[in-house]
C-alpha positions as semicolon CSV with decimal commas, in nm:
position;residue;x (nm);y (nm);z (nm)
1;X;-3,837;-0,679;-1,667
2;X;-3,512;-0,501;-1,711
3;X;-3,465;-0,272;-1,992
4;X;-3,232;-0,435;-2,235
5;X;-2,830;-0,339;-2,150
6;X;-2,920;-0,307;-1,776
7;X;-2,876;-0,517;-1,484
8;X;-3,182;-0,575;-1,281
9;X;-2,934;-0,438;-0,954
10;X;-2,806;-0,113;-1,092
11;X;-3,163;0,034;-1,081
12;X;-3,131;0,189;-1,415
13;X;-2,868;0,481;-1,308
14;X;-2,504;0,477;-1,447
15;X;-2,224;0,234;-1,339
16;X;-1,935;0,406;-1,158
17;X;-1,648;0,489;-1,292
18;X;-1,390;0,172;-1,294
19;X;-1,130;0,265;-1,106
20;X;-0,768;0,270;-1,221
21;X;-0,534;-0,054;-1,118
22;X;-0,322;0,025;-0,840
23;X;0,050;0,093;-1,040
24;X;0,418;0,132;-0,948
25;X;0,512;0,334;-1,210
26;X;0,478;0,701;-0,956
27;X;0,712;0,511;-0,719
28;X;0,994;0,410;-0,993
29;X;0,966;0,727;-1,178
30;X;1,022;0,924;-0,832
31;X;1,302;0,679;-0,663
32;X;1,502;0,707;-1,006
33;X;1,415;1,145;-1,016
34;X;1,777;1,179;-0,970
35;X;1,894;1,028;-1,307
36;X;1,707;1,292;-1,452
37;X;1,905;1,567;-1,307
38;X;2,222;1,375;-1,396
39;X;2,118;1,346;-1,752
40;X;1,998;1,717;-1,786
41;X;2,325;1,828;-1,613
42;X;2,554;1,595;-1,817
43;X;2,367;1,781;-2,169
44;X;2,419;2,087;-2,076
45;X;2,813;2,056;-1,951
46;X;2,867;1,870;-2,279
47;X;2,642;2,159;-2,506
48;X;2,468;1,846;-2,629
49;X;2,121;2,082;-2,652
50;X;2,360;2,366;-2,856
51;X;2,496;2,118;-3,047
52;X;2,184;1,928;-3,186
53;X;2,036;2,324;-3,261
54;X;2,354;2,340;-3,466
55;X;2,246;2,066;-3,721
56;X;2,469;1,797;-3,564
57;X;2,162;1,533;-3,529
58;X;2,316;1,169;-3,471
59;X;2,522;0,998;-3,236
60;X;2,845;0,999;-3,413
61;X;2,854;1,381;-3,524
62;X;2,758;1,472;-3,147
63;X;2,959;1,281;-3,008
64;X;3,240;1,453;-3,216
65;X;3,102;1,811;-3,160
66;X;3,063;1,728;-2,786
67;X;3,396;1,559;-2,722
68;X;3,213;1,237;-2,576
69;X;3,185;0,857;-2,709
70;X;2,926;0,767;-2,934
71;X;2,758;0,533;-2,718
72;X;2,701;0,718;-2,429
73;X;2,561;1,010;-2,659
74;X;2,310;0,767;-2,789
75;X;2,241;0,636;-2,446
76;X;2,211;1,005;-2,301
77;X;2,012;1,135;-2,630
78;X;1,794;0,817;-2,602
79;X;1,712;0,906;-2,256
80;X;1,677;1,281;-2,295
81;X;1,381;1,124;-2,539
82;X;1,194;0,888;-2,311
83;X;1,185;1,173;-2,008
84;X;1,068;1,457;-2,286
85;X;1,332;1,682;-2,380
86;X;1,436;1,575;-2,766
87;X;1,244;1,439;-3,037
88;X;1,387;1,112;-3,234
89;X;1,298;1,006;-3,588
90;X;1,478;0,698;-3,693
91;X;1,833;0,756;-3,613
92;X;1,818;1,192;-3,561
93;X;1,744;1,368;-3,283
94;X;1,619;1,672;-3,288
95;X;1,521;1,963;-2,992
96;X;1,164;2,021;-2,881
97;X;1,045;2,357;-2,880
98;X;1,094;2,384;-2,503
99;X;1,456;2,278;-2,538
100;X;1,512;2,493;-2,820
101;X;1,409;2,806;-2,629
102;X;1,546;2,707;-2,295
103;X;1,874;2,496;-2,336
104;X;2,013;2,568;-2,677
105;X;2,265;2,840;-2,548
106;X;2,221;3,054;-2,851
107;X;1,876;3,169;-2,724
108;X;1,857;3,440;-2,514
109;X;1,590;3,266;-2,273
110;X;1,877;3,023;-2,220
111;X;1,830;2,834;-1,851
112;X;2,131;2,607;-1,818
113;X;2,311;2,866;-1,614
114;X;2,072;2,824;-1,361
115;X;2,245;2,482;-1,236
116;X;2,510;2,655;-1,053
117;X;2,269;2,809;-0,789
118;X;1,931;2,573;-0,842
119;X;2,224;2,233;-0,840
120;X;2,473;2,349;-0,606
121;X;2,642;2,165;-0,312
122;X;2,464;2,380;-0,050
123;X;2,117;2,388;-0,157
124;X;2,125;1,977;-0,188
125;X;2,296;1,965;0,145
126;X;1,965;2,059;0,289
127;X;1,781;1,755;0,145
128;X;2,081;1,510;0,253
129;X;1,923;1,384;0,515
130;X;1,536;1,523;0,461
131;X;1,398;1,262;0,707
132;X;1,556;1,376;0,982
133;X;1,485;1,762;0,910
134;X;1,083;1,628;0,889
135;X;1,166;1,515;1,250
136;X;1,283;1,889;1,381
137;X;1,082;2,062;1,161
138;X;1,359;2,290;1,026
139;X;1,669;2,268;0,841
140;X;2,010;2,052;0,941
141;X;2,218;2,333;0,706
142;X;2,523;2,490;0,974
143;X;2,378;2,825;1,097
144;X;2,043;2,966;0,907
145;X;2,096;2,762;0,642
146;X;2,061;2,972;0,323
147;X;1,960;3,307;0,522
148;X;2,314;3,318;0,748
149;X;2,388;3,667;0,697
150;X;2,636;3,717;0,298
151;X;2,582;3,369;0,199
152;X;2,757;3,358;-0,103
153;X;2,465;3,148;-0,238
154;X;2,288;3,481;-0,310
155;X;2,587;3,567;-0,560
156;X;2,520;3,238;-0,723
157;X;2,208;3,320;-0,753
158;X;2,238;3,746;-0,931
159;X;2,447;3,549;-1,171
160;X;2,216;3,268;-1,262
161;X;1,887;3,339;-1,231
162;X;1,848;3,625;-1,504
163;X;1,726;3,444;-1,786
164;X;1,445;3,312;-1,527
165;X;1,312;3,604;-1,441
166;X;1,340;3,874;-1,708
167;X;0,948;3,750;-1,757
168;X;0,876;3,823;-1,471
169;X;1,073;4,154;-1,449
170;X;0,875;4,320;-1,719
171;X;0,577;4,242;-1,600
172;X;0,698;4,411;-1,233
173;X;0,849;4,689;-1,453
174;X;0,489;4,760;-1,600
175;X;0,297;4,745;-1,287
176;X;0,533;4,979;-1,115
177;X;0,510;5,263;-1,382
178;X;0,144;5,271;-1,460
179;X;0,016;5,481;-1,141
180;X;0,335;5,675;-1,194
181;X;0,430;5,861;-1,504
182;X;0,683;6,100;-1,373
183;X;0,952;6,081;-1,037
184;X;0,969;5,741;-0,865
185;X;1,184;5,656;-0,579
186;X;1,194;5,259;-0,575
187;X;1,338;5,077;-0,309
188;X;1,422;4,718;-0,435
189;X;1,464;4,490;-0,115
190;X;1,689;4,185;-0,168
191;X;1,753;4,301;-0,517
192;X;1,971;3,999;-0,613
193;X;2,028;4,040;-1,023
194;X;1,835;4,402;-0,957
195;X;1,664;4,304;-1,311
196;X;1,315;4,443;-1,108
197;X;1,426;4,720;-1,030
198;X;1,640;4,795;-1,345
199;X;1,296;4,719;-1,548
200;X;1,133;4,997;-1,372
201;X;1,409;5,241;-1,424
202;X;1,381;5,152;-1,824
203;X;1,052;5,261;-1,820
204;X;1,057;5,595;-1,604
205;X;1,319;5,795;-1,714
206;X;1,279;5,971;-1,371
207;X;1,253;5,660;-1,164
208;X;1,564;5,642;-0,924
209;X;1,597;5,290;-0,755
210;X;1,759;5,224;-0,443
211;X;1,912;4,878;-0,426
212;X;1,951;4,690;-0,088
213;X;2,135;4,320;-0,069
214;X;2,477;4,177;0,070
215;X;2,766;4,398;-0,073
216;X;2,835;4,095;-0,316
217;X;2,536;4,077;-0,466
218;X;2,520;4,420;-0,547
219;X;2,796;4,417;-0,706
220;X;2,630;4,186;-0,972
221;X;2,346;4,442;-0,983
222;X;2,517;4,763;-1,023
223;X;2,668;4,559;-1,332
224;X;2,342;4,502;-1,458
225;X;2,242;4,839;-1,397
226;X;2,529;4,971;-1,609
227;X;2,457;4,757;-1,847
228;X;2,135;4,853;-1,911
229;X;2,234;5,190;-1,909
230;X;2,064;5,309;-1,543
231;X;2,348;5,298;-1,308
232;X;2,366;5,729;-1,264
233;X;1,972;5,655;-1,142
234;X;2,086;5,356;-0,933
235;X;2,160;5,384;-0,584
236;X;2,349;5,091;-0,391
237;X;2,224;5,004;0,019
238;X;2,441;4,720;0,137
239;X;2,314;4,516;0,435
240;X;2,010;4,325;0,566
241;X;1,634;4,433;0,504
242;X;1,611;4,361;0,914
243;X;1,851;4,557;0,999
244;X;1,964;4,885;0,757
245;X;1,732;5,207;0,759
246;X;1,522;5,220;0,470
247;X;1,448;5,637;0,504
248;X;1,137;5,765;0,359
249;X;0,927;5,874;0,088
250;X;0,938;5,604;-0,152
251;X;0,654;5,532;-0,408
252;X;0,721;5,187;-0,470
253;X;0,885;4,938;-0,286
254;X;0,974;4,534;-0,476
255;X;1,034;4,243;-0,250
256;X;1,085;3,952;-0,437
257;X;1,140;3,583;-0,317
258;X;1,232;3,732;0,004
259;X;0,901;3,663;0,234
260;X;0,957;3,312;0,241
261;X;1,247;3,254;0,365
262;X;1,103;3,355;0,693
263;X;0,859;3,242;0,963
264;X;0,503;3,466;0,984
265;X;0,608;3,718;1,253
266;X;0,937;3,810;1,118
267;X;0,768;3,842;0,763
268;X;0,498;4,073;0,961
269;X;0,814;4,298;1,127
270;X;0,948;4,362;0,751
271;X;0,608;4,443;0,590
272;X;0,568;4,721;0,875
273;X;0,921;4,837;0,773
274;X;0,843;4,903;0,430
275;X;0,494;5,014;0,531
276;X;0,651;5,277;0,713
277;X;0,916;5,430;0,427
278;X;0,638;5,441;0,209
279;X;0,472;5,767;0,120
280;X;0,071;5,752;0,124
281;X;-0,078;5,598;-0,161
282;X;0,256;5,390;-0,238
283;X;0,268;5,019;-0,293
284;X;0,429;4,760;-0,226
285;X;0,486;4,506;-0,505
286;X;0,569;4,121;-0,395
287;X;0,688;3,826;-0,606
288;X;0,637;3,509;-0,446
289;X;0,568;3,123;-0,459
290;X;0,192;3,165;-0,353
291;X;-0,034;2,803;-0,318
292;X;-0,377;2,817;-0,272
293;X;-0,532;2,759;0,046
294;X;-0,536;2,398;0,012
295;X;-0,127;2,406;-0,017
296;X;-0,176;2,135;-0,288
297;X;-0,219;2,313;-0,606
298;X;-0,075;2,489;-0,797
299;X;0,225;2,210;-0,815
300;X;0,539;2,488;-0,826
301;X;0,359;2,727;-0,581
302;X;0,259;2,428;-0,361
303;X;0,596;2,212;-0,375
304;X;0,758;2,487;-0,288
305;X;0,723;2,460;0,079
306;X;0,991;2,142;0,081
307;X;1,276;2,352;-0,022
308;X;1,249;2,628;0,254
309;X;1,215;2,303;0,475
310;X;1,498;2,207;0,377
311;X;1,727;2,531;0,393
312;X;1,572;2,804;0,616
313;X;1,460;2,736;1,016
314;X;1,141;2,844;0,957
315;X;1,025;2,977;0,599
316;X;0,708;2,891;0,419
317;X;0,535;2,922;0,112
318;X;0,247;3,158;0,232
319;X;-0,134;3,155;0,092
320;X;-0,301;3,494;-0,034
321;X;-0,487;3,497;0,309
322;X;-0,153;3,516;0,540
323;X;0,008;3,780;0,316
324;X;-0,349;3,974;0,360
325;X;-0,388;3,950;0,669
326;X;0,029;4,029;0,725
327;X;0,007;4,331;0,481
328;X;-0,361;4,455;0,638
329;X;-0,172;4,409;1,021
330;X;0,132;4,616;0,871
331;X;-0,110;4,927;0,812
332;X;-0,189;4,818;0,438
333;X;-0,540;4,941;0,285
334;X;-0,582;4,691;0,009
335;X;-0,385;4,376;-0,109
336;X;-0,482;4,242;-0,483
337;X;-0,295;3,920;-0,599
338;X;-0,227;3,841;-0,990
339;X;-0,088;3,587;-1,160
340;X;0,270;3,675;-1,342
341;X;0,262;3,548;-1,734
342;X;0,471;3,266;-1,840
343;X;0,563;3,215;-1,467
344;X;0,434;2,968;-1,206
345;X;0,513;3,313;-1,000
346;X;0,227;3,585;-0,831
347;X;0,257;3,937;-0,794
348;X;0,087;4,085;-0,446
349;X;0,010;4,450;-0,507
350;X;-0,011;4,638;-0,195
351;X;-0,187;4,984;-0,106
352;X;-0,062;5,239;0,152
């Protein structure tokens, strides 16, 4: 006889797990995506975000601060509830913490800046016609998509992307100072903003950073630089990281968000370059979008691949195991990796 509360089939062991129902909701939520980039966009270009921070909480008083109608204020506040960014109580809205920190523009970890280089024309070009670039395999942008040589993208990009990365920064800043407590010669490859390289010079006073990008984008560095009060220790090196002679005897070299932009063997060629303008026991310090070897997980790391589908011939978001073996082929000792803090970022710390 059974015991009682189990069938005479199930043999006495657990049921399975019931499966969930099959639902559409992935498939709606992903074919209407781009209403929530509208709706973000359309907050910040109307300071909707700065405005609620400000105390103005309902429809009509936002929709007088923001210079917009009353009804699409509650329609775009409404919304901005349902997909997560504001809280609503009765009739008054009010910022979650995220939003606080990150789109009230008061706060100095404001992102909404970002939009001109994360939103603009040319990076969606490359995902105008994404089926056909699955096809070939590589982008359908004119040229090298976002790698043609001075893209004015990358100026987009000094000028946006700060309030990103300054996280990130210090934590670079940090790990380039602690085996070296008195002169540093940094070379910062595809410096962008420079803020890595600027966050090591903070540190050392005797740190003297060398600064290689397109002449454009340096210009937005050196500004940073003076800003920050380094630009006597800041040295500018216009021109490609293929291409312009890095010289020798540096201690540290940053390349950040650079590797991937680029197919294995080219990435292989540039780690020997900076290999070889290294002095012995110098490192090289990398920032990148690193998945694990199942290039599923983590989502950023692992999502990233699509984009450099979509704007670059042939970059990639590599695994810990490629960069080893690329940095061990390059003449490397010893590659650690380690996660960056409040970042979906790595660090890859390279010995010489």
């Amino acid at each position: 006889m059974a015991a009682p509360g189990v069938s005479p089939s199930s043999g006495g062991g657990s049921a399975p797990p019931a499966q969930p129902e099959p639902s559409p909701v992935l498939f709606w939520e992903t074919v209407n995506a781009y209403q929530r980039t509208a709706a973000l966009r359309a907050a910040i270009e109307l300071g909707l975000f700065t405005a609620i921070g400000q105390g103005a909480d309902m429809a009509d008083s936002l929709a007088g601060r923001c210079g917009a109608s009353a009804r699409g204020v509650r329609i775009l506040c409404d919304y901005l509830t349902v997909v997560g960014f504001l809280a609503k109580q009765d009739d008054r809205y009010r910022l979650t913490p995220d939003s606080a920190v990150f789109l009230d523009q008061r706060s100095p970890a404001y992102l909404g800046g970002m939009l001109g280089f994360i939103n603009s024309p040319e990076l969606m070009s490359g995902f105008a016609n994404l089926t056909e670039v699955v096809r070939r395999g590589t982008t359908l942008m004119a040229g090298a998509g976002v790698v043609d040589p001075e893209d004015p993208v990358w100026e987009e990009f000094a000028r946006s992307m700060p309030p990103m990365v300054a996280p990130s920064a210090e934590f670079i800043g940090e790990l380039a100072v602690q085996a070296h407590p008195g002169p540093l010669r940094v070379l910062d490859i595809a410096a962008g903003h420079g803020l890595f390289g600027i966050a090591v010079a903070k540190r050392n006073a005797e740190a003297r950073v060398v600064a290689l990008d397109w002449p454009q984008v340096l210009k937005v560095a050196h500004g940073n630089a003076r800003a920050a009060g380094v630009d006597d220790r800041y040295e500018l090196r216009p021109g490609s990281a293929f291409e312009v002679d890095f010289g020798h005897g540096f201690d540290v070299v940053l390349v950040s968000n650079l590797f991937h932009h680029f197919d294995l063997p080219t990435c292989g060629s540039l780690a020997r370059k900076i290999h070889g303008c290294l002095e012995p026991g110098g490192r090289a310090i990398t920032l990148e979008f690193v998945p694990n070897e199942d290039r599923v997980s983590p989502p950023i790391p692992a999502a990233f691949s699509l984009i450099m589908l979509a704007v670059t011939p042939a970059g990639n978001a590599y695994t810990f195991p490629e960069y080893d073996r690329m940095f061990r082929s390059a003449g490397f000792a010893r590659n650690e990796i380690m996660q960056v803090p409040r970042s979906p970022q790595q660090v890859i710390v390279s010995r010489r």
